[in-house]
N, C-alpha and C positions, 0 to 999 in steps of 0.2 A: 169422746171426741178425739182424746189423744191416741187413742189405738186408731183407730180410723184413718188418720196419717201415717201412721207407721203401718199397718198391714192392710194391704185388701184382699179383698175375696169375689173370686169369680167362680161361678156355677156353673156347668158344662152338663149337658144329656151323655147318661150314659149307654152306648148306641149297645143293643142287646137285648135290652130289657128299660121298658117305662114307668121303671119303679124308683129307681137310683141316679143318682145325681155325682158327676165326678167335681168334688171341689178344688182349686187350684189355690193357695195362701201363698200372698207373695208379700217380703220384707219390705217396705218401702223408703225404710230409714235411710240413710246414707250413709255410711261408715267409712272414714276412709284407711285405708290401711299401712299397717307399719311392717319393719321389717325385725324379726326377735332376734337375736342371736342367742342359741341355749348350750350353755354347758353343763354336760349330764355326769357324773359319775359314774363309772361302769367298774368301780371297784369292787370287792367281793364281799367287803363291809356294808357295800352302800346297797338299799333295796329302796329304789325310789321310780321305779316306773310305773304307779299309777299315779303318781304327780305329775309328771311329763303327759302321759292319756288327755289326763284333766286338763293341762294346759292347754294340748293339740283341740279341747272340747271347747274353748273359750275363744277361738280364732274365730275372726271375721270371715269373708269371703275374698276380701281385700290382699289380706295379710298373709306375708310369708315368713317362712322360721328356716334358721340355718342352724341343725343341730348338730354340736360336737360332742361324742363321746371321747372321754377320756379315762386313763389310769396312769399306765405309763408312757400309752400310744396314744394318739388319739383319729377318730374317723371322722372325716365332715361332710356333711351332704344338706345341700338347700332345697326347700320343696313350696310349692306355694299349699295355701292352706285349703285349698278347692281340688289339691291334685290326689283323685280315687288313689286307695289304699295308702293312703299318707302312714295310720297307725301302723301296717304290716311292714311297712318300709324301716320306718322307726324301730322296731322292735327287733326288726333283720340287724339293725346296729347293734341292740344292749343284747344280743348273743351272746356277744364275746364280754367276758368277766378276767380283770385281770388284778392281779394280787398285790399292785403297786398301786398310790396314787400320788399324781404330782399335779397341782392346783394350776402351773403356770402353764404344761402341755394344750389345758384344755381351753384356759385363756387367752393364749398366743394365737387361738384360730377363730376365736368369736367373729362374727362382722352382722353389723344390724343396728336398727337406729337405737334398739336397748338392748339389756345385756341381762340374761338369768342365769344364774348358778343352782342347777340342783344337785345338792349332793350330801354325805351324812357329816361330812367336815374333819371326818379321820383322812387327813394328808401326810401319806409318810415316806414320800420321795420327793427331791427338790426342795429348790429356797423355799423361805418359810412367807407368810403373808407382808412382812414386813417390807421385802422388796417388791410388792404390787403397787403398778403405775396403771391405777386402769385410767381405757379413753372413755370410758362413761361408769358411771352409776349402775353396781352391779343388787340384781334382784336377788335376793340370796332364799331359796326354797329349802330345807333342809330337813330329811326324814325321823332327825329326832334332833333334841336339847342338843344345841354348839355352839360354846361360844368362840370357836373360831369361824364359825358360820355368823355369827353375829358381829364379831372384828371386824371380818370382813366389809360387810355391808356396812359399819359404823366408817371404816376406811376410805369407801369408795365414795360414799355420800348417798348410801343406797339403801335397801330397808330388809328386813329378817322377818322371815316367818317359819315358822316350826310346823309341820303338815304331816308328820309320821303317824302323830295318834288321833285324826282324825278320816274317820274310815269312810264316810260315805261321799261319793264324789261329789253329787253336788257342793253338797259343803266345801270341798277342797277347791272345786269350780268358782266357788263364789267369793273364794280368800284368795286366789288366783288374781282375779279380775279386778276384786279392791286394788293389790297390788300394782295391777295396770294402770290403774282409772279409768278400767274400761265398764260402761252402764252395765247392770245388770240386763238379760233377755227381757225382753215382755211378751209373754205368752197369752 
């Protein structure tokens, strides 16, 4: 009964042949949507985009993300979560790999109603964590064991999760989303 409110299902002839049937599955949930603000690491240490994938795989229809790459620069671009070739776009960012990194670069351009940091937590340009004033509660995603990834989110009033050694995306989808509080799919 509960899937029945959340999805329907319409049956269409499919004009051709009267053998097949075109089905159309539609979400019927309602979600409504937020806006992320992501800051990614694009340091040379840091190997974190199939975190970022995963995350972009957990967006709503609603939902838009403004992601900043950073090291010692940083690149920002906002894209809604419905908009074709988002991941290519994404990717066009984390190109560029650069041999510095400084935590505050890629913080100073966040904007969204939450805040993630993915990144491996070897910061070794700029102040140190101790002068972070964040305006929200930062997600702290982190490609392996950091406890300055951990600081961090202990700082902000945010939460840590370690996602390097686990490899299959679902899973990382689904630690993702805890993160969120956002319900798991029903399929």
């Amino acid at each position: 009964a509960l899937l029945q409110k959340m999805l329907s299902l319409r049956a269409s002839p499919h004009f051709g042949t009267g053998h097949y049937q075109l089905l159309t599955v539609r979400d019927n949930h309602i979600v409504s949507g937020k806006h992320y603000g992501i800051a990614v690491d694009t340091s040379i240490s840091c190997t974190s985009e199939n975190i970022l994938y995963a995350f972009i795989d957990t967006l709503s229809a609603e939902d838009k993300i403004t992601v900043v790459t950073f090291g010692t620069h940083s690149e920002k671009r906002t894209f809604n979560a419905i908009e074709p070739g988002i991941k290519q776009h994404v990717a066009d960012m984390l190109r560029t790999y650069q041999t510095g990194s400084n935590l505050m670069v890629g913080l100073s351009e966040l904007e969204g109603d939450e805040y993630i940091l993915i990144s491996d937590g070897l910061f070794n340009e700029g102040p140190g964590i101790e002068n972070l004033s964040p305006q929200r509660p930062l997600i702290c995603l982190s490609s392996q064991i950091s406890p300055t990834m951990r600081d961090i989110a202990r700082l902000t009033g945010g939460q840590y999760e370690i996602l390097g050694h686990v490899k299959e995306a679902a899973s990382i989808r689904r630690i993702i989303r805890r993160a969120l509080q956002k319900p798991d799919p029903i399929y």
